[in-house]
PLY file of the C-alpha trace (Angstrom):
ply
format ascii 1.0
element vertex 418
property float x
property float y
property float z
element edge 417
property int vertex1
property int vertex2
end_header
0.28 31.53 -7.93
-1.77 28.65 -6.71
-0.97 25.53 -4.80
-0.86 22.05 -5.34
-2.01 19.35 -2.19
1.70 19.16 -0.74
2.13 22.61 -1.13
-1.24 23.56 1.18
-0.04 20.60 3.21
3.41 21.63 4.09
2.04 25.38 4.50
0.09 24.11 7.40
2.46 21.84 8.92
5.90 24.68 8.32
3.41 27.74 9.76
4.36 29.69 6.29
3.44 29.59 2.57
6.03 27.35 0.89
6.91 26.11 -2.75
7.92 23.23 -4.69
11.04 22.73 -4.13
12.09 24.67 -0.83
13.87 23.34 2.08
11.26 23.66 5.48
10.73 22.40 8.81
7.67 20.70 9.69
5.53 19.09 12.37
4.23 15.77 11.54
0.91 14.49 12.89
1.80 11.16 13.13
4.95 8.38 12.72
4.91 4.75 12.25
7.36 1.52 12.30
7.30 -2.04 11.35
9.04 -4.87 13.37
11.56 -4.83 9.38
12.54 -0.94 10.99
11.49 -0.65 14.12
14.61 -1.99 15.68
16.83 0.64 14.28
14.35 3.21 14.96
14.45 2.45 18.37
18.81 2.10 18.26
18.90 5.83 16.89
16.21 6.82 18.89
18.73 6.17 21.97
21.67 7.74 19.70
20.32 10.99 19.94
19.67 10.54 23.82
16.27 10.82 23.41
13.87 9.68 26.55
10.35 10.03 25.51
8.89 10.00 21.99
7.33 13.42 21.39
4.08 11.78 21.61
3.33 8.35 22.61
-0.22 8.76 21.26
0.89 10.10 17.59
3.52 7.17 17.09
2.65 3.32 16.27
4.48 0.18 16.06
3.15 -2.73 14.14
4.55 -6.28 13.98
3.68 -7.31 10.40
6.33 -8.16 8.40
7.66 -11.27 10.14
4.65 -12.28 11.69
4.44 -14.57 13.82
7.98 -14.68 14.08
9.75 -17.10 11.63
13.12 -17.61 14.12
14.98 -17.01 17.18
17.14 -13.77 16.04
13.74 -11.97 14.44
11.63 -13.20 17.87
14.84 -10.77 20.00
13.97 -7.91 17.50
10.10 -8.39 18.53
10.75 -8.74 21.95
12.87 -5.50 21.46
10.08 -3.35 20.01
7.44 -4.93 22.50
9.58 -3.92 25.40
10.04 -0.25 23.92
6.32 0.10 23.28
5.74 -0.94 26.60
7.79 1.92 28.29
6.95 4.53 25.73
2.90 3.78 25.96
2.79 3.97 22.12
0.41 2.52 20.11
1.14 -1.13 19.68
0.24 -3.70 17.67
1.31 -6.92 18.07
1.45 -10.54 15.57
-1.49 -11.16 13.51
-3.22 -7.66 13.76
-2.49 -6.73 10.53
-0.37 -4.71 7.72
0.77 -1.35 9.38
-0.74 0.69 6.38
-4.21 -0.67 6.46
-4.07 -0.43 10.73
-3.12 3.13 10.90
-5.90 4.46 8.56
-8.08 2.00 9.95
-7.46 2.42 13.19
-8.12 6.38 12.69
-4.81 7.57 13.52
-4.66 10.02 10.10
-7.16 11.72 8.65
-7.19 14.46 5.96
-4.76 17.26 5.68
-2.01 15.51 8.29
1.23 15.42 7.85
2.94 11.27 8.62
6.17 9.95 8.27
6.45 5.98 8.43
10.16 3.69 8.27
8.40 1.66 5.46
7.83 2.88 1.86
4.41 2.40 1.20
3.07 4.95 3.74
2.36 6.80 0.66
-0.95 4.49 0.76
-2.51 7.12 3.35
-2.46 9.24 0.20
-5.83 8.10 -0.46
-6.83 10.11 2.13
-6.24 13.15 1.46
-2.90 12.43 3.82
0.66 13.33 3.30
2.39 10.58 3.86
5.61 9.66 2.76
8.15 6.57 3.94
11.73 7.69 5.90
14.92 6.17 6.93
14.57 4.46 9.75
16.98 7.42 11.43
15.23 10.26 10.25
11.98 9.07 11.58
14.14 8.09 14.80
14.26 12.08 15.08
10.28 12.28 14.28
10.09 10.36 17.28
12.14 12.39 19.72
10.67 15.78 18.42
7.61 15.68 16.92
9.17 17.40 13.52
11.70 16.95 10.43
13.22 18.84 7.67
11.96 18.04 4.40
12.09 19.60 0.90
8.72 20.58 -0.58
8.45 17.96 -4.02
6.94 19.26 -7.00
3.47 17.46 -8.47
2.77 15.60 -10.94
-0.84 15.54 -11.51
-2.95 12.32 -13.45
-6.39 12.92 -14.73
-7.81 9.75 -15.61
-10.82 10.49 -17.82
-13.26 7.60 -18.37
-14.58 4.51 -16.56
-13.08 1.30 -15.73
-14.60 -1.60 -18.00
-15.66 -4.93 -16.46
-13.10 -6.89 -15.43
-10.42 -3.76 -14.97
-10.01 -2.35 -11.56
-7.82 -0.08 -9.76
-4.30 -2.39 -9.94
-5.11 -2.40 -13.40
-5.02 1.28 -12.88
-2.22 1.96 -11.22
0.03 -0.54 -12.94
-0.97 0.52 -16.03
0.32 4.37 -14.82
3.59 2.97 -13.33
3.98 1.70 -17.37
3.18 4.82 -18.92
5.39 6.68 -16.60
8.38 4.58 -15.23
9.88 3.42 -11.87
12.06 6.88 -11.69
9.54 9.06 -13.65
7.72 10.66 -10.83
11.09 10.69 -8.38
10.49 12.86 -5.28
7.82 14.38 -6.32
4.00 14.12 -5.33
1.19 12.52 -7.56
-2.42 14.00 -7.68
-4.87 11.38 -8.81
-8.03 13.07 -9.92
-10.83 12.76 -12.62
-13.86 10.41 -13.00
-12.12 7.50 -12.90
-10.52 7.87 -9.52
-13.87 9.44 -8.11
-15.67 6.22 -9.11
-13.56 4.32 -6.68
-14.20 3.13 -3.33
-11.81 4.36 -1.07
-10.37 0.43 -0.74
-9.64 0.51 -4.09
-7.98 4.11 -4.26
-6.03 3.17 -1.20
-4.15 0.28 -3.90
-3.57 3.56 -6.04
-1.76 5.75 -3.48
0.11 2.60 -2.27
2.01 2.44 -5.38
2.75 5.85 -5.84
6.45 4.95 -4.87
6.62 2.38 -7.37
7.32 5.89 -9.67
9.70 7.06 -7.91
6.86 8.99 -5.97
7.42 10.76 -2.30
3.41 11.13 -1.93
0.37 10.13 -3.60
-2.83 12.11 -3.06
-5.93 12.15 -3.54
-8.48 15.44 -3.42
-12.08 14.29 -0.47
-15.09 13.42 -1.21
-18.11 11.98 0.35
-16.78 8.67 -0.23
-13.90 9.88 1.48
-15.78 11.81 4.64
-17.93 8.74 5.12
-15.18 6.51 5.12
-12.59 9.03 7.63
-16.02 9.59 10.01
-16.53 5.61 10.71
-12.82 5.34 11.47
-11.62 8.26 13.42
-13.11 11.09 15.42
-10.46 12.99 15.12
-10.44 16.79 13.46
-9.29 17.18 10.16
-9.36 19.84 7.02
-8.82 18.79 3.61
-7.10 20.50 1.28
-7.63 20.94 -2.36
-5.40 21.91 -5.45
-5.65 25.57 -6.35
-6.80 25.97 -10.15
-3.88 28.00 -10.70
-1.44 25.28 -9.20
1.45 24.68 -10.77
2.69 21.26 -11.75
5.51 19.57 -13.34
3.48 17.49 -15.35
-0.26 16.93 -16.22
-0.86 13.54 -18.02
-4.57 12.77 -19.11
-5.96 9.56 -19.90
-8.84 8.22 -21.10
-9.49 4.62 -19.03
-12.85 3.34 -20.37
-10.90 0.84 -22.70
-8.34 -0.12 -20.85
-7.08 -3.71 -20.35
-6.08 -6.11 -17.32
-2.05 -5.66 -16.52
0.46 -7.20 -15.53
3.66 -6.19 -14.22
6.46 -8.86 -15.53
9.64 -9.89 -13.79
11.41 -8.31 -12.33
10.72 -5.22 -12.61
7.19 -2.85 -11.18
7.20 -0.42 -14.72
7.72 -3.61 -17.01
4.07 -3.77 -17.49
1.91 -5.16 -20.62
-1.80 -5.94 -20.96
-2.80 -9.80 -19.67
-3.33 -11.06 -22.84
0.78 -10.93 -23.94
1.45 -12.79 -20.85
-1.68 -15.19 -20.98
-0.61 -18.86 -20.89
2.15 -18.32 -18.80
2.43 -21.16 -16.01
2.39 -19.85 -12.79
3.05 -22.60 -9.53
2.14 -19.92 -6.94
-0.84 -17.12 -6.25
-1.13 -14.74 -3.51
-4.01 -12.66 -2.70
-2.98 -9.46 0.40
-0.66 -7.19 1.46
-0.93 -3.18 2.12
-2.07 -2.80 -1.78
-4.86 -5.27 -2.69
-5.47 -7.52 1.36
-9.01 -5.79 2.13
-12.34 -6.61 2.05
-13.06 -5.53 -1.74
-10.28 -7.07 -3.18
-11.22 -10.68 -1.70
-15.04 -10.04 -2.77
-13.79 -9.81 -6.76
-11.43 -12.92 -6.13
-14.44 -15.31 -4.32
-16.59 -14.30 -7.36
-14.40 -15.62 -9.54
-13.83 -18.72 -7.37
-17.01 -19.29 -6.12
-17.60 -23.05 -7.18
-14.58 -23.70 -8.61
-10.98 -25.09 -7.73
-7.95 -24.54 -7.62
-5.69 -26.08 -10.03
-4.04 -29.16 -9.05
-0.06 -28.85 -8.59
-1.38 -24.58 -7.77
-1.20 -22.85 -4.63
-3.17 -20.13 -3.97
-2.04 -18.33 -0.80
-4.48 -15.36 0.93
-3.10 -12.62 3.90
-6.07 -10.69 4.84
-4.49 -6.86 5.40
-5.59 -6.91 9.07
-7.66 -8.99 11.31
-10.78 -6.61 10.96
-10.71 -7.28 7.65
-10.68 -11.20 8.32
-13.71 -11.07 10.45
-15.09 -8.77 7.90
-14.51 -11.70 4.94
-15.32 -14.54 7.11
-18.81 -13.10 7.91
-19.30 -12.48 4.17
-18.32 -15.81 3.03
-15.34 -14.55 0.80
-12.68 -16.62 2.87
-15.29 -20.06 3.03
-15.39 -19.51 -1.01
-11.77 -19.35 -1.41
-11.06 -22.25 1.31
-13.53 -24.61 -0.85
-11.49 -23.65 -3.94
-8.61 -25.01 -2.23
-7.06 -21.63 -0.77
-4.50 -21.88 2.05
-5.00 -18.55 4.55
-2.06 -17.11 6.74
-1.95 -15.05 9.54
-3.40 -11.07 8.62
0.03 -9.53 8.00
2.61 -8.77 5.39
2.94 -12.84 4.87
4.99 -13.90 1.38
4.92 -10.51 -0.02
8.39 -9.16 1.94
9.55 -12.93 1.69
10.92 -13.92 5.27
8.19 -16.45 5.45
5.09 -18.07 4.31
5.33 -19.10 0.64
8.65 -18.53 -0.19
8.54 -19.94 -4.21
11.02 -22.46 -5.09
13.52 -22.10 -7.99
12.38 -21.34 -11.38
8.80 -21.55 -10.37
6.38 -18.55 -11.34
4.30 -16.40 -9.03
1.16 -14.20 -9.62
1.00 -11.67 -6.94
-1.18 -8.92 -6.08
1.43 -7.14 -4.01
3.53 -3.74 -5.40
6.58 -5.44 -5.77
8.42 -8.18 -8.35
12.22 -7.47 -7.71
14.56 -10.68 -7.60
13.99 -11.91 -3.90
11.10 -10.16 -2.81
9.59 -13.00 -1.91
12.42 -14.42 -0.77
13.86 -16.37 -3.69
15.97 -14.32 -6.02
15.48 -17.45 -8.75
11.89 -17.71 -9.27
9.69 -14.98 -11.27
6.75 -12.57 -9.72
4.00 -11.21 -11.63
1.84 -8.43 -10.48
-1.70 -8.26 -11.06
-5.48 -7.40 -9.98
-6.97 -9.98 -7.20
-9.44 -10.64 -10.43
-6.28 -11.69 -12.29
-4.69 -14.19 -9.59
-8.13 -15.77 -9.07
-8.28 -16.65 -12.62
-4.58 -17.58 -13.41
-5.04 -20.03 -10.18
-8.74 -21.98 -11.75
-6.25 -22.49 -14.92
-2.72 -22.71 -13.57
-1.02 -19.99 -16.39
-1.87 -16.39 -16.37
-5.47 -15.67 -17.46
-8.14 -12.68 -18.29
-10.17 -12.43 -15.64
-12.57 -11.46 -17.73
-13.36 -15.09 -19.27
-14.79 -15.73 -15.57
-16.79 -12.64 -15.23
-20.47 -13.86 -15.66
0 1
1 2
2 3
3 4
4 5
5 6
6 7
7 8
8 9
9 10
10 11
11 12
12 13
13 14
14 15
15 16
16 17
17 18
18 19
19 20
20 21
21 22
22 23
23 24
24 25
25 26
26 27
27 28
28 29
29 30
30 31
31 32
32 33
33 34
34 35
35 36
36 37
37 38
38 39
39 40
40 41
41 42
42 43
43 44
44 45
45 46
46 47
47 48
48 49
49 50
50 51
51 52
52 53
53 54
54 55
55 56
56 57
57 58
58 59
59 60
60 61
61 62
62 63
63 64
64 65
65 66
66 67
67 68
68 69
69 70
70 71
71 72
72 73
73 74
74 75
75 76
76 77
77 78
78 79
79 80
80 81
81 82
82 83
83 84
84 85
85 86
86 87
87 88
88 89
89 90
90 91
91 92
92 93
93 94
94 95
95 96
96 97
97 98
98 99
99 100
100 101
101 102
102 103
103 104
104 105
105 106
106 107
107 108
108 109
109 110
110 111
111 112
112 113
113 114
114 115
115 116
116 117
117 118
118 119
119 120
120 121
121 122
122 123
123 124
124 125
125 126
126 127
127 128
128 129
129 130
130 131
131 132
132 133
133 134
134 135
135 136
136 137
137 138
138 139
139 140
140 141
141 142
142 143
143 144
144 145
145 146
146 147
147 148
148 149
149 150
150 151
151 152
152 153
153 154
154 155
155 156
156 157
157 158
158 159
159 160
160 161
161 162
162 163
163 164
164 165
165 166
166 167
167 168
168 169
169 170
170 171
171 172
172 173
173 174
174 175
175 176
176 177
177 178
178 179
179 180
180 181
181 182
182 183
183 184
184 185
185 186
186 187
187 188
188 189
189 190
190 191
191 192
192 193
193 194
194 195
195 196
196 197
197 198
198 199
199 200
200 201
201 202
202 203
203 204
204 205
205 206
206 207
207 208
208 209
209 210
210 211
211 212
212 213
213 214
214 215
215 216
216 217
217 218
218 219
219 220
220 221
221 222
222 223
223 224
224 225
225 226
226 227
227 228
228 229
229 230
230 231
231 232
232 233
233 234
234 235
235 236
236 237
237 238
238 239
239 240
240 241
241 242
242 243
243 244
244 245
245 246
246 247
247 248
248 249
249 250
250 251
251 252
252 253
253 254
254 255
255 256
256 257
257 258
258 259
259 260
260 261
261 262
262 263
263 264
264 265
265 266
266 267
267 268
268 269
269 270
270 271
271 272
272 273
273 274
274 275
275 276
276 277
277 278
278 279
279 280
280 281
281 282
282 283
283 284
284 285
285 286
286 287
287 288
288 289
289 290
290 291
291 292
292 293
293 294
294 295
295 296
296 297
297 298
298 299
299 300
300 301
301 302
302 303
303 304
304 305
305 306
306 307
307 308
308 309
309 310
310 311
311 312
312 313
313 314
314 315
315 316
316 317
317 318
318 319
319 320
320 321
321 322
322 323
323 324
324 325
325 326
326 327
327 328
328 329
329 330
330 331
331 332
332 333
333 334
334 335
335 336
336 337
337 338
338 339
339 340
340 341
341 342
342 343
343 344
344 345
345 346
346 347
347 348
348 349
349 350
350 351
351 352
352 353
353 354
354 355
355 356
356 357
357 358
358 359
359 360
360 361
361 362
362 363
363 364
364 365
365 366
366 367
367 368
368 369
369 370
370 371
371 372
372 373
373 374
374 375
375 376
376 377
377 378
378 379
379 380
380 381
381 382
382 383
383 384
384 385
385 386
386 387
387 388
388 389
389 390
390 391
391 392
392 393
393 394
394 395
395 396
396 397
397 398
398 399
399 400
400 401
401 402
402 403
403 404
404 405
405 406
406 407
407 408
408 409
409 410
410 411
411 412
412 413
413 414
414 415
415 416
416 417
C-alpha cells in the first residue's frame, strides 16, 4: 500500500514505515513560540529540569501577538521570554518583526519534508511547503524543546482536488473558506489535508500559504501541499538549507477524496461567529460594517496588499470606516512601501500598525466597540477574538475588505475590478 505526505513524513522523522493512525516517536526539525505561549513553554520547560533546549538553532521565539506590549503584566511576560532567549541563544525575534508563521518560513528555518511543532495553531501554514507542521500545547512542545522529539499519532488524510481556475475577483480565501463550508469546523479533525489539482498549482506560494493556514479551521492537524517550481524557487531564495520533498504515493490511501470544480466559484464570507458558517458575498452584501482589517499569518503579505491597493488606488475610505492594515512581518513592509501598496492605502485613508498579529488575537489595536461589525481577513470570527465578545467579525478575501471599506457594508469585489 502507498503513502500519503504525513505518512512519508513521519517515516522519515520515526526511522520506520508507519500508518495512519499508529502511535510513533519522532524527531522534529524545528519548534516555535509566541510571546501568547512562550511563557508557559518556558515554565514547563524548567518543570521537567531541563537546562538547554535540544537545539538553540532549531527553536524560535517571536513576540507578535502583543506587540509592542499593550501593559505592564504582558511587558514581565516579554521580558521573560527575552531573558530566556538570551541564555538559550535561540532564535529571537523581538516587537515589530513580524507574525511568527510568515518569519519562520521566511526566515528559512523549514523547508520541505521537515517535521515542526509550534505552541500556536496556525503552524499548519508551513503546510504550503511541503512542511509538516502542526500547532502543540504549550507543554508538549516544552518537551520538543528539551529533547529534540515527541510522540505523536500518525492522522489519516483527507485529500482536496480542486479542478478548475479561480475567476476574477476569487482568490485563495475565497478558496479556502469556501472548503471550510463544504466540509465543517470538525470535519477534517486530526487528520491531514492534501491540497492538490490545477487550482492550487496556479497559486503563488503567498497565496497557498492562506490555504494551509486554515487547515485547522477543519479540525485539521496538517495541511500540505505536494512542490513545485513555484515552490523550489520560493524555498531556494529563503533558506539554504537541505531538504527532500515528498509526494503522495498513487496507491495512498485516504479517508476522503473530495473534488471540486472552482472556475465558477464566488467571493465568501465567513459570518459570525463561526469559521464554517460561510455563504457567497452577495447574501451578505449590504451589510454595514464600522471596521476593516487587512494582515495576520493568513492574508498580511505582499500579494494580498497588492489586490487591496488596486482596489483602493484613488479612492477613499468611507467616512465613519476604519480600515486597519498589519503587514505579516517587517520584510514584507519594506517590500509594500517600495511598491507603493501601503502609500495607496494611506491616501485612501488606511491607518497601519506595527507588522505583527495586531487586532486579529484582540489584546490591542482595534479592538471593535459593541454591536459594531468587522470585515476581517484573518482565520478567525469567534465571540472575542478581537477582543470584544459583542461586536460581529466577518471573514473575507483582502479584495473583499477593500471594497466593503470604499462603501461602508459588505461588497463584491468584483464591482471594483476594472
Amino acid at each position: 500500500m502507498g503513502q500519503t505526505i504525513i505518512e512519508k513524513i513521519f517515516s522519515k522523522h520515526a526511522g520506520k514505515n508507519v500508518a495512519a493512525n499508529e502511535i510513533v516517536i519522532a524527531e522534529i526539525d524545528f519548534c516555535l513560540g509566541q510571546d501568547g505561549t512562550s511563557g508557559i513553554v518556558i515554565d514547563s520547560f524548567k518543570k521537567m529540569n531541563a537546562t538547554r533546549v535540544f537545539d538553540s538553532k532549531k527553536m524560535a521565539v517571536i513576540i507578535d501577538h502583543s506587540s509592542p506590549s499593550p501593559n505592564s503584566g504582558v511587558s514581565a511576560i516579554h521580558k521573560k521570554i527575552r531573558d530566556f532567549s538570551l541564555q538559550q541563544k535561540l532564535q529571537f525575534f523581538d516587537v515589530g518583526q513580524g507574525v511568527c508563521h510568515q518569519l519562520v518560513p521566511e526566515r528559512g528555518f523549514v523547508v520541505p519534508g521537515d517535521l515542526v511543532v509550534g505552541a500556536d495553531s496556525h503552524t499548519c501554514t508551513y503546510g504550503a511547503l511541503n512542511v509538516a507542521a502542526t500547532g502543540m500545547g504549550s507543554t508538549d512542545v516544552a518537551a520538543c524543546a528539551a529533547t529534540g522529539r515527541n510522540w505523536f499519532k500518525v492522522p489519516e488524510s483527507i485529500k482536496f482536488i480542486c479542478n478548475g481556475k479561480l475567476p476574477k475577483g476569487v482568490y485563495s480565501k475565497d478558496l479556502i473558506l469556501f472548503l471550510i463550508g463544504q466540509v465543517g469546523a470538525d470535519g477534517a479533525t486530526y487528520m491531514s489535508c492534501e491540497y492538490t489539482g490545477p487550482a492550487i498549482n496556479n497559486l503563488s506560494v503567498d497565496a497557498r500559504f492562506t490555504i494551509s493556514n486554515m487547515a485547522i479551521e477543519m479540525g485539521a492537524k496538517f495541511g500540505l501541499m505536494e512542490c513545485d517550481k513555484k515552490t523550489l524557487d520560493w524555498v531556494k531564495k529563503h533558506s539554504r538549507k537541505k531538504f527532500l520533498c515528498q509526494s503522495a504515493d498513487p496507491d495512498a490511501k485516504y479517508f476522503r477524496t473530495l473534488i471540486f470544480d472552482v472556475s465558477k466559484l464566488e467571493p465568501q464570507v465567513a459570518k459570525p461567529h463561526q469559521v464554517d458558517n460561510v455563504c457567497p458575498v452577495r447574501e451578505v452584501a449590504g451589510t454595514e460594517i464600522a471596521q476593516g482589517f487587512i494582515g495576520t499569518c493568513t492574508n498580511g503579505r505582499v500579494e494580498d496588499f497588492g489586490i487591496a491597493a488596486k482596489i483602493l488606488k484613488g479612492k477613499k475610505i468611507k467616512k465613519g470606516v476604519r480600515l486597519i492594515v498589519a503587514p505579516a512581518s517587517n520584510w514584507i513592509l519594506k517590500e509594500t512601501m517600495k511598491k507603493g501598496y501601503i502609500d495607496t492605502l494611506l491616501d485612501a485613508g488606511a491607518t497601519l500598525v506595527t507588522p505583527g498579529c495586531g487586532p486579529c488575537v484582540g489584546t490591542h489595536n482595534g479592538v471593535p466597540s459593541d454591536n459594531e461589525n468587522v470585515i476581517s481577513t484573518a482565520n478567525r470570527n469567534f465571540k472575542g477574538r478581537m477582543g470584544n465578545p459583542n461586536a460581529f467579525i466577518y471573514l473575507a478575501s483582502p479584495a473583499t475588505v477593500a471594497a466593503s471599506v470604499i462603501t461602508g457594508k459588505i461588497t463584491d469585489p468584483r464591482k471594483h475590478l476594472k
